[in-house]
KEFI-384622 format. One record per residue (C-alpha): residue number from 0; residue in three letters; x, y, z. Coordinates in nm, 4 decimals. Layout:
@num->NUM, residu->ALA, X->X, Y->Y, Z->Z .
...
END
This chain:
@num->0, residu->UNK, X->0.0000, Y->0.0000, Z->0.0000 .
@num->1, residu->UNK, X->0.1203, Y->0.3545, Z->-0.1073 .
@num->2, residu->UNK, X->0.1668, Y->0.5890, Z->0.2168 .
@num->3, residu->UNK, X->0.1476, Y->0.9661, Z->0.2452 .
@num->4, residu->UNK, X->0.3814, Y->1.1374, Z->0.4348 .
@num->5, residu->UNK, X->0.4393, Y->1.5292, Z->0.5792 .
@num->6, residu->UNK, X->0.7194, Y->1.6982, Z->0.6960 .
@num->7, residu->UNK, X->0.7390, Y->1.7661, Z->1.1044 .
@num->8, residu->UNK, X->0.5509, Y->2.1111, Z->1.1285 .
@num->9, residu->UNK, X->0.7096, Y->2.4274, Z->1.2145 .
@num->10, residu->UNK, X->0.5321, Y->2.5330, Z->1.4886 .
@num->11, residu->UNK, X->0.5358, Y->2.9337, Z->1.5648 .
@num->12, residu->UNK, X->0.2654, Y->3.1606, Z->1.7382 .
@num->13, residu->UNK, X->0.0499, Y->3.3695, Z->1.5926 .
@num->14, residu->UNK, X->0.1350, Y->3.6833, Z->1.7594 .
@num->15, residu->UNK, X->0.4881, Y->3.8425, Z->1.5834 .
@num->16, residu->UNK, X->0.6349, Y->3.9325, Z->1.8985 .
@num->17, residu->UNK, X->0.5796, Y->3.5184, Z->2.0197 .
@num->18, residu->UNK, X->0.3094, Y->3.5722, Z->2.2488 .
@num->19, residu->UNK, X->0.1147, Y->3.2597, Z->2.3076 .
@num->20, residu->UNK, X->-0.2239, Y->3.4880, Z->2.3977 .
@num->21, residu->UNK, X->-0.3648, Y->3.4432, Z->2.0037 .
@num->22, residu->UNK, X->-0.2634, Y->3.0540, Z->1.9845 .
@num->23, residu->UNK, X->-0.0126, Y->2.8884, Z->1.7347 .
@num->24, residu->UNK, X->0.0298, Y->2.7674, Z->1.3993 .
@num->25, residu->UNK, X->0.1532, Y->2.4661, Z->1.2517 .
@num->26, residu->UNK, X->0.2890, Y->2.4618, Z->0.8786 .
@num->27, residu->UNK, X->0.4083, Y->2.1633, Z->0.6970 .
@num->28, residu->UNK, X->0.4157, Y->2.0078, Z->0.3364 .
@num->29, residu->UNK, X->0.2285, Y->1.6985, Z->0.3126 .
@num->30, residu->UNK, X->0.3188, Y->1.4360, Z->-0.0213 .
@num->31, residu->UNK, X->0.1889, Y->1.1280, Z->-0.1181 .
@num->32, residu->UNK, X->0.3980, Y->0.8851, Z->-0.3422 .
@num->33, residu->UNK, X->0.1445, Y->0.7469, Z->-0.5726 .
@num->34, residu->UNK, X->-0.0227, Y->1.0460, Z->-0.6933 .
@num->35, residu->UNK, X->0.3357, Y->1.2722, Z->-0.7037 .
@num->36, residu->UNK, X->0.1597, Y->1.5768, Z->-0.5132 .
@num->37, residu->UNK, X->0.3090, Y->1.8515, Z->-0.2698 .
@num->38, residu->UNK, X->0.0526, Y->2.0587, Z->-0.0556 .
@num->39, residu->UNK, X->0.1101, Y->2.3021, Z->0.2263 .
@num->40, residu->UNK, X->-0.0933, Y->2.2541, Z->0.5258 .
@num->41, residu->UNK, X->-0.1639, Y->2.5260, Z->0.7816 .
@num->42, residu->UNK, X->-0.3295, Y->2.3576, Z->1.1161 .
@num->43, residu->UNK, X->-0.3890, Y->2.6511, Z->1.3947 .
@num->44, residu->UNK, X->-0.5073, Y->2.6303, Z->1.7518 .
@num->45, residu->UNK, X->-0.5362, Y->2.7997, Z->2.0579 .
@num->46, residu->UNK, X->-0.2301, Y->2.5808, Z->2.2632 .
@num->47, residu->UNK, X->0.0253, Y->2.3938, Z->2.1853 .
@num->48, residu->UNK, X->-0.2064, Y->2.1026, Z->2.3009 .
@num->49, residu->UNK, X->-0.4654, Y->2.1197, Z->2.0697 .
@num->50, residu->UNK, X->-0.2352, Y->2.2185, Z->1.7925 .
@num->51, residu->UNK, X->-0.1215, Y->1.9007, Z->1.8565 .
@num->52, residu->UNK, X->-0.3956, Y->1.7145, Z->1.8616 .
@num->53, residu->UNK, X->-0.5498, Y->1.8671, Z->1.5378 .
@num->54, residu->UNK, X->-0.2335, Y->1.7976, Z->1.3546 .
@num->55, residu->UNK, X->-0.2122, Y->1.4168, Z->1.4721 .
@num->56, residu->UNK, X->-0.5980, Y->1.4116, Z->1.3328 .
@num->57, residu->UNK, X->-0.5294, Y->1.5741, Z->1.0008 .
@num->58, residu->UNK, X->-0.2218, Y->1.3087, Z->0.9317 .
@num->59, residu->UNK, X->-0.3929, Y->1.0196, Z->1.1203 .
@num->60, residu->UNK, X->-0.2818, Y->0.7804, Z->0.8170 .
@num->61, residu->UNK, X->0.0462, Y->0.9393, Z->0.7246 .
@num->62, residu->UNK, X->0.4214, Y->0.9122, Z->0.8017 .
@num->63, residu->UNK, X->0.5528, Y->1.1943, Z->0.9824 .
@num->64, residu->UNK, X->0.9340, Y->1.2528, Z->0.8656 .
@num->65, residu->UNK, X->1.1274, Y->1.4059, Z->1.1006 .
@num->66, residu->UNK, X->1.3239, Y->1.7451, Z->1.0497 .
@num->67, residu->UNK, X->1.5609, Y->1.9816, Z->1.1550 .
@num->68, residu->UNK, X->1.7430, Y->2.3197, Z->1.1126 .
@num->69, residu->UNK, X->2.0538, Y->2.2994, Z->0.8362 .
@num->70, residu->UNK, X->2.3121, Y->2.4962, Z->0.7533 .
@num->71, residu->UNK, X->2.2933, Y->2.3961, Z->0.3814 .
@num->72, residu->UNK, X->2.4530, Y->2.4667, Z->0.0205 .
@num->73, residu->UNK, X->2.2481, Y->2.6047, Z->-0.2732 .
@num->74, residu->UNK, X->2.2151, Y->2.3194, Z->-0.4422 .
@num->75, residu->UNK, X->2.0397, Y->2.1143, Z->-0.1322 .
@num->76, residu->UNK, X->1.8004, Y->2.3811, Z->-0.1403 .
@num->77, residu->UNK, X->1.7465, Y->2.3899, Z->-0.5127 .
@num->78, residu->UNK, X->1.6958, Y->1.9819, Z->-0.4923 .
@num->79, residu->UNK, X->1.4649, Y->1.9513, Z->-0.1760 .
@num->80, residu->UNK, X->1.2715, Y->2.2807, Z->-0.1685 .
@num->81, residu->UNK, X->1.2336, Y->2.3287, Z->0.1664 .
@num->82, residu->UNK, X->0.8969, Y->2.4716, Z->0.3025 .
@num->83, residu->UNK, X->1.1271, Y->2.7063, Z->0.5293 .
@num->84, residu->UNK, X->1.4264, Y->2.8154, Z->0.4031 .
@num->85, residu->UNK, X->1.6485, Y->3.1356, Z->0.4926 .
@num->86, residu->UNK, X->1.7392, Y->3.3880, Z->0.2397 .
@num->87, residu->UNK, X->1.9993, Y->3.3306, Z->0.0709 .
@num->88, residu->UNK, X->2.3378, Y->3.4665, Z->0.2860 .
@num->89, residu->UNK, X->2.7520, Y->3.5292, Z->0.1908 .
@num->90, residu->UNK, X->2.9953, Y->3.4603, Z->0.3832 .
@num->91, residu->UNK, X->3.2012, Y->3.8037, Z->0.3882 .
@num->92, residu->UNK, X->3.5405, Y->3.6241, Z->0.2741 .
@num->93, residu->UNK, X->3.5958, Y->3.8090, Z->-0.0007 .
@num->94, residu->UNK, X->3.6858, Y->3.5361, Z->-0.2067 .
@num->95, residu->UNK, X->3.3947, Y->3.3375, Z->-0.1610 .
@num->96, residu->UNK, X->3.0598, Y->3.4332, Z->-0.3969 .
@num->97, residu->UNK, X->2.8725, Y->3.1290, Z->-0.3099 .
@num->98, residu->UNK, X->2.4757, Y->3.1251, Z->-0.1205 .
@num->99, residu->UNK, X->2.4459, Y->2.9711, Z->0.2098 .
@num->100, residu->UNK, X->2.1316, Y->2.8798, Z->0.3586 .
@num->101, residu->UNK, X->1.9642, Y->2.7535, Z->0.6863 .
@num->102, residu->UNK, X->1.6787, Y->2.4849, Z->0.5810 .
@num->103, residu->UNK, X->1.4032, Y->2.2992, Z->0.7967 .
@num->104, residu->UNK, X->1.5040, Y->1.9369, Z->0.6479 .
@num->105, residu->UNK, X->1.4565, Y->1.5837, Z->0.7240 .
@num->106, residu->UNK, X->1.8135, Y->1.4278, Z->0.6927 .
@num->107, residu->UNK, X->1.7289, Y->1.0762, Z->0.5889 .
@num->108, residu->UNK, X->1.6489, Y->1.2345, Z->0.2285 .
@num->109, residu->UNK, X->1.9225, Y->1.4570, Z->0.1979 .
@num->110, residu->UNK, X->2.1094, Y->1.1667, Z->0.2913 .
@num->111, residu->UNK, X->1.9514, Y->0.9052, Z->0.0456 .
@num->112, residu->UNK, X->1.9770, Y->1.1269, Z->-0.2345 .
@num->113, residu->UNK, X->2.3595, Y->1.1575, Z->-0.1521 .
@num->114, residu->UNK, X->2.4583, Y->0.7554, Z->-0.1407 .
@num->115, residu->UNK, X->2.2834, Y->0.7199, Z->-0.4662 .
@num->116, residu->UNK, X->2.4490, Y->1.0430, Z->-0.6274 .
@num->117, residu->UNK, X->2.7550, Y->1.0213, Z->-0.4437 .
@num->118, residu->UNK, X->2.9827, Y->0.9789, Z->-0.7309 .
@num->119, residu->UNK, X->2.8177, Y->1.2079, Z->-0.9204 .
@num->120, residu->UNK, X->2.8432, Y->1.4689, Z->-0.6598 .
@num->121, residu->UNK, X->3.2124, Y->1.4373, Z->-0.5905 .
@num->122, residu->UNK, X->3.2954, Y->1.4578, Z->-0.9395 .
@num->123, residu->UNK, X->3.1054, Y->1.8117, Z->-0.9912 .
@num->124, residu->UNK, X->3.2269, Y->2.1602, Z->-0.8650 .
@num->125, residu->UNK, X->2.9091, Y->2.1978, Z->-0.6610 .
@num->126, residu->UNK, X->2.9071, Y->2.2062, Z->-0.3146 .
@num->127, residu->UNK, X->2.6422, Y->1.9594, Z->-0.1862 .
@num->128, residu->UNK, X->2.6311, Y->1.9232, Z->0.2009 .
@num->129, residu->UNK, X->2.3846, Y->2.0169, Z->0.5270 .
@num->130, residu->UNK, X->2.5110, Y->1.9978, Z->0.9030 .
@num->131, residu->UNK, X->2.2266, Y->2.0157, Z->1.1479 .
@num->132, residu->UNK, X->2.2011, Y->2.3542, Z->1.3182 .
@num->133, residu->UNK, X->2.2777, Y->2.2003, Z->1.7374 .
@num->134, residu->UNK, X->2.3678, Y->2.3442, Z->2.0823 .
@num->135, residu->UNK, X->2.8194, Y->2.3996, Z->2.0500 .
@num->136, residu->UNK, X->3.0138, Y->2.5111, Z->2.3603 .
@num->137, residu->UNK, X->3.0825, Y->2.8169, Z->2.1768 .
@num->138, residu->UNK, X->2.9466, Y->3.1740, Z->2.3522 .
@num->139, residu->UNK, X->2.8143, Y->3.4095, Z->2.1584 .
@num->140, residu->UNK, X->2.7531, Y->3.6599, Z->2.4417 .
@num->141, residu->UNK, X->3.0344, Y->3.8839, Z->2.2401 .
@num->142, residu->UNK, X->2.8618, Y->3.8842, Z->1.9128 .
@num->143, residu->UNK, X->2.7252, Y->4.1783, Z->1.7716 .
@num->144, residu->UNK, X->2.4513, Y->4.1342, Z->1.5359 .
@num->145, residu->UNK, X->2.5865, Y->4.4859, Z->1.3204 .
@num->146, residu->UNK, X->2.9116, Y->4.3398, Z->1.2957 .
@num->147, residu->UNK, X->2.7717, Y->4.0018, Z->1.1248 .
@num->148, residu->UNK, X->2.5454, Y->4.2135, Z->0.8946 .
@num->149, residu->UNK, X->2.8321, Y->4.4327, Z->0.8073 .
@num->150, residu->UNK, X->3.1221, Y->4.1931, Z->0.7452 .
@num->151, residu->UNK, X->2.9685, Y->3.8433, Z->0.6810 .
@num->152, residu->UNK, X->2.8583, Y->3.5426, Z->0.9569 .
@num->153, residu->UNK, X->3.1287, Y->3.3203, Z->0.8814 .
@num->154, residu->UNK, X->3.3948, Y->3.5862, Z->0.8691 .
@num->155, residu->UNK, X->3.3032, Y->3.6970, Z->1.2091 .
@num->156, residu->UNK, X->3.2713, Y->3.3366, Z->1.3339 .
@num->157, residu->UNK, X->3.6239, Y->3.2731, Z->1.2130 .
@num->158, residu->UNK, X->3.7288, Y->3.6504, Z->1.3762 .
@num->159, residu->UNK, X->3.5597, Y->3.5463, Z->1.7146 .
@num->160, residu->UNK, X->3.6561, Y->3.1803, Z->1.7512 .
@num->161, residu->UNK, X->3.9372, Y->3.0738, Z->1.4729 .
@num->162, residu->UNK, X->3.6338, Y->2.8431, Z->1.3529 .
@num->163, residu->UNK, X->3.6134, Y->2.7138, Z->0.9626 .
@num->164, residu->UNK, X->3.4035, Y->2.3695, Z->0.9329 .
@num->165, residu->UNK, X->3.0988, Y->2.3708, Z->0.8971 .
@num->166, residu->UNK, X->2.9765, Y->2.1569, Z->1.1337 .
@num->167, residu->UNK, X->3.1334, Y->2.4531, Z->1.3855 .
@num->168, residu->UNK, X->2.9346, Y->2.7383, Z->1.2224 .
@num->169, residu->UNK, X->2.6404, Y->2.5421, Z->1.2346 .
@num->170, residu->UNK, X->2.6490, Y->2.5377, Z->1.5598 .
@num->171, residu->UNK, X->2.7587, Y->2.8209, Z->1.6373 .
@num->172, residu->UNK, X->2.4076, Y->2.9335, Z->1.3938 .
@num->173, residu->UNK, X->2.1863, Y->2.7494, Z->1.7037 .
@num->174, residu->UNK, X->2.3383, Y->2.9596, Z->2.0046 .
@num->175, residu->UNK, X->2.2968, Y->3.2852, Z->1.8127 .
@num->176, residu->UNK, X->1.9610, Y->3.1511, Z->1.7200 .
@num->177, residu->UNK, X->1.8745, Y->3.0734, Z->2.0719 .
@num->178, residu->UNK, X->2.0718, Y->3.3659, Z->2.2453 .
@num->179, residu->UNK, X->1.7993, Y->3.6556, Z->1.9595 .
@num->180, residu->UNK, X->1.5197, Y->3.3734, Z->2.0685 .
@num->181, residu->UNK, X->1.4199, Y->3.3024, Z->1.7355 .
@num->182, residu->UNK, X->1.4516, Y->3.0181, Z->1.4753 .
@num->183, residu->UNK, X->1.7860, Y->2.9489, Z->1.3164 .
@num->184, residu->UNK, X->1.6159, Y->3.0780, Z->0.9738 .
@num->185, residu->UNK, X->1.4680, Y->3.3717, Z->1.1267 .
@num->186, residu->UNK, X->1.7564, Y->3.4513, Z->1.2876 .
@num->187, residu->UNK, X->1.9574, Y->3.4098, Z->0.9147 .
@num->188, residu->UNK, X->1.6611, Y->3.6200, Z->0.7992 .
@num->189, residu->UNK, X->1.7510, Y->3.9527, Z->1.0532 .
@num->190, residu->UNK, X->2.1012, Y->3.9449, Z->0.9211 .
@num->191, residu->UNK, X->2.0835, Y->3.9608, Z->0.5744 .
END
């Protein structure tokens, strides 16, 4: 039997300044593999309870695939579509030109798409990677958001903690994420 499936919802509230008094909203994109069809679904309610509950009713029969926050290359991006993505963001090394991104993705894909293309891949000049956005040791306390709009995140990631993989700036993505109290793509979204 064919399944459906839907991407673990983004869950945000209502209110712009995260106020739980107006409720919360749930967005996801729900597929099904037999009839090759995307659709966004918007679920609402007034707690995080019956948000929850709603949701688990609308997908009763389908597969819920589990995501996270990336930091991601342009060409995940252009092959998965994510239903939240960051704008597009530079590094500020001035020899770098290429788009960076912070994606809500579930990994298994990414990562299925990669073992079956891996050859491919390697063999192109495109970058094709994602590193989950997680808690690092690093503190961020010193960062100033002005500084990262005006000379480039990574730049001022190296400047601040001699840092250059990016599994390291990923991280380092969460705790600024967490320290402005926002998403790791809404956070992407105030610097650029």
């Amino acid at each position: 039997m064919k399944k459906s499936y839907y991407y673990e919802p983004v869950v945000t509230p209502v209110a712009k300044n995260g106020s739980s008094k107006f409720g919360f909203i749930a967005k996801t994109v729900a597929f099904n593999d037999y009839l090759n069809t995307r659709f966004e679904v918007e679920i609402t309610g007034k707690t995080i309870e019956e948000l929850k509950q709603k949701t688990d009713d609308f997908f009763r029969d389908s597969i819920q695939l589990k995501c996270a926050y990336y930091l991601c290359s342009k060409s995940v991006v252009e092959k998965f579509k994510p239903f939240e993505v960051s704008k597009p963001f530079k590094s500020g090394y001035a020899d770098d030109n290429d788009d960076y991104f912070v994606a809500w993705l579930n990994f298994d894909e990414v990562d299925r798409y990669y073992q079956a293309n891996e050859e491919k891949i390697l063999n192109s000049d495109e970058e094709f990677y994602c590193r989950e956005c997680v808690p690092g040791t690093m503190d961020v306390s010193k960062m100033k958001i002005k500084d990262i709009k005006k000379n480039g995140l990574f730049f001022e990631i190296w400047m601040e903690f001699d840092l250059s993989q990016i599994k390291n700036k990923a991280m380092v993505i969460h705790n600024l994420s967490e320290r402005e109290k926002c998403t790791p793509v809404e956070f992407i979204n105030k610097i650029v």
